[in-house]
N, C-alpha and C positions, 0 to 999 in steps of 0.2 A: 504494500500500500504506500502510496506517496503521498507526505506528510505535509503539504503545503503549510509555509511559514506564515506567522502572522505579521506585521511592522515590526511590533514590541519584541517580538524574539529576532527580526531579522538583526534589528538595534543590535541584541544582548550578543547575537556575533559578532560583530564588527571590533570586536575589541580583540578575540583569539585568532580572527582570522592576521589583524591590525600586526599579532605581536607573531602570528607563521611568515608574512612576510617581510617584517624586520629581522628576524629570526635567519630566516634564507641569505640577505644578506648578507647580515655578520657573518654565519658559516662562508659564505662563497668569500669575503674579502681575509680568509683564513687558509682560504686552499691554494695550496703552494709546492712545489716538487722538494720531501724528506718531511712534511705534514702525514700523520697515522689517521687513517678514518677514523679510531678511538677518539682521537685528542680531539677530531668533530666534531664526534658524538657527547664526550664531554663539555664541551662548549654551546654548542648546544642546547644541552639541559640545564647548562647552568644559566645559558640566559632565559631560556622559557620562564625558570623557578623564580628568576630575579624579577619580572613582570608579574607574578603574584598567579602562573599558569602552571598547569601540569602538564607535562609531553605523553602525549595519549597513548603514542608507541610502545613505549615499555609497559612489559608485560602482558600486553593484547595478545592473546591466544599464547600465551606463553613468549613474544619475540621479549629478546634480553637486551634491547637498549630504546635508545629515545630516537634517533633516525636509523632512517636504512639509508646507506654508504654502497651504490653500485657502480664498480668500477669498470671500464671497457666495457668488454661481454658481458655484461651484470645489466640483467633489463630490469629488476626490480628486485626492493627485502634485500639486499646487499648487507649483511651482518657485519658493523664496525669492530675493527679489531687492530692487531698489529701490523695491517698491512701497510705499506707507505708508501703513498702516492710518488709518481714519477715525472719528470718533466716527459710531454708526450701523453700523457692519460687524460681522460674524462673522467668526470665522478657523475653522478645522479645524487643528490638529495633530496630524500623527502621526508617529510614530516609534518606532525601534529600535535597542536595546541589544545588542552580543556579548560573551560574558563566561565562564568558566567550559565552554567550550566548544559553549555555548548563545546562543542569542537570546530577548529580551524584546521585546514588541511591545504599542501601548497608541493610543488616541487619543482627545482631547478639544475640541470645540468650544466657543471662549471669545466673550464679547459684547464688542465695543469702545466701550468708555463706556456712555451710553445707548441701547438699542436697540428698536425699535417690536413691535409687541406679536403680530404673527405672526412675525417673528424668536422672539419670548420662548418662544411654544409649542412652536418647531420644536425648539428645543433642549429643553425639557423632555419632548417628545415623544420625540425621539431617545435622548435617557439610557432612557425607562421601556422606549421598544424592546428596548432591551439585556436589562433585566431580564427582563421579558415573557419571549423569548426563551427565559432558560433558568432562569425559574420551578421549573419542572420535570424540571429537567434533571439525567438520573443515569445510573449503568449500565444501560445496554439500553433507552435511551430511542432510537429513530428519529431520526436525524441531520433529516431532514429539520421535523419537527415544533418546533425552535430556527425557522428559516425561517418556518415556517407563523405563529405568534407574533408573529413579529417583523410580519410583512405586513400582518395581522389588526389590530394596535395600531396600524400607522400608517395605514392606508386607514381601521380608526372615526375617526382623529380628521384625515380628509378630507387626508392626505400619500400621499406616494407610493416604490416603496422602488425603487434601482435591479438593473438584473436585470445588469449586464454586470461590475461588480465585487461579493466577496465574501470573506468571513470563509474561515479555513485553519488546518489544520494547523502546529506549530511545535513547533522543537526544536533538533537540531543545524544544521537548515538553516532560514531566513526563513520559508518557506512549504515545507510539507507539507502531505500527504494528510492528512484529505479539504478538499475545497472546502468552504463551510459560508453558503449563500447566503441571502440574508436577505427569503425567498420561498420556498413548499414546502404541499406537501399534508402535512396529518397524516397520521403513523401509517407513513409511506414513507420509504425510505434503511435506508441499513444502522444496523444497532443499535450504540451507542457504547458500547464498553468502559471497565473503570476503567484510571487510568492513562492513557487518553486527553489530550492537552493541545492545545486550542484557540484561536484568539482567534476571538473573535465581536463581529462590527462592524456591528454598523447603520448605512446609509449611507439620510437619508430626503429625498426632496425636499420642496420645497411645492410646486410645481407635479407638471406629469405626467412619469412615468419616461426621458422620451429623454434621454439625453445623448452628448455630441462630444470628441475629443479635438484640443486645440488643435495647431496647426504644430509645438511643441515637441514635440509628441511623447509628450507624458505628462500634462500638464493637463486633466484631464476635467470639462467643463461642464457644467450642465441646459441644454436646447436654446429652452426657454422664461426663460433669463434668472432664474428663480425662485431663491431662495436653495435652499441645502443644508447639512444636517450631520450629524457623524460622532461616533460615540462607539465605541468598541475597549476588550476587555480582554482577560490573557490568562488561560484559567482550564486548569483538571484537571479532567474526571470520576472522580467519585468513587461508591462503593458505593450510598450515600444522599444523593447530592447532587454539589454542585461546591464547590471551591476556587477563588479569585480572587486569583491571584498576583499583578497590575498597581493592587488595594486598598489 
């Protein structure tokens, strides 16, 4: 069931969504080549905590830290640890904020140091996915048709989007209805209401769509090795458009 927000609650996010994307930030003006995902992730949570939030991540279904740190081949839940980034690598971060009796949720893919020049597009790709996306997007727009967009902009510019994670509902709980997958025919899915609040994540490869989830249990790789990346915001439908609470 999709939970249509009221004002008063859209309000009461704006504040968790306010501190996931200062949050992103700080993390991305950290990421540097001999930086540990850990020390991320630690920073991270130290800033969420220091804005008066809780980092939604830890502990959800058991994952053991505050973001997920996916690095290269890492499409998503990339488990921070002692790995140490390199000049030449991607990171993906994502994360969420509780607060107000709401969640914020956001993610951004950063470049470590210099990085080669299908790296450069993937991530420029990946942001314009997003927009793409919900271009168009308003009351009574076909849920599906955000998908269709998003698909469409990454296979013209010869990427590939995954079909086994996707974009959700958000509010009182991490993920709510509906799914929001980042693939779809136009014109199909149920029509989105205002007051709606979403996050919509492009998640695109460079290679082609397979991907595995590691031993851990939650690190999901491209199965061609090929890089990946992520961009997330969390927005509202609106009458005439959308608001972008994670901006």
């Amino acid at each position: 069931m999709i939970i249509v927000k009221t004002e008063q609650e859209i309000d009461a996010m704006r504040e968790p969504c306010a501190i996931v994307r200062d949050t992103l930030a700080y993390v991305g003006s950290l990421v540097r080549p001999g930086v540990t995902t850990q020390e991320l992730d630690e920073a991270a949570e130290g800033y969420i905590r220091s804005r008066g939030a809780i980092p939604s991540c830890l502990g959800y279904c058991g994952y053991p830290a505050s973001i997920c740190a996916s690095v290269n081949e890492e499409v998503v839940h990339g488990i921070p640890g002692p790995r140490i980034l390199r000049e030449g690598d991607i990171v993906s971060i994502d994360l969420c904020a509780y607060k107000n009796g709401f969640h914020g949720d956001g993610a951004r893919t950063f470049a470590v140091g210099s990085i080669d020049a299908e790296k450069q597009k993937l991530l420029r790709v990946t942001e314009e996915c997003f927009f793409k996306g919900v271009e168009n997007l308003r009351a009574g727009t076909p849920l599906y048709d955000i998908g269709a967009a998003v698909q469409k902009h990454a296979e013209e510019n010869g990427f590939s989007v995954v079909r086994e994670y996707v974009g959700h509902g958000i509010g009182h709980e991490m993920h709510e209805d509906p799914s929001v997958p980042n693939y779809g025919k136009r014109g199909t899915g149920v029509r989105l209401r205002a007051g709606t609040v979403l996050c919509v994540e492009p998640m695109i490869l460079a290679g082609d769509r397979h991907v595995r989830v590691l031993a851990d249990g939650w690190t999901a790789v491209t199965q061609d090795k090929r890089p990946a990346a992520h961009y997330e915001n969390t927005l509202v439908v609106r009458e005439g458009g959308i608001e972008i609470l994670t901006l």
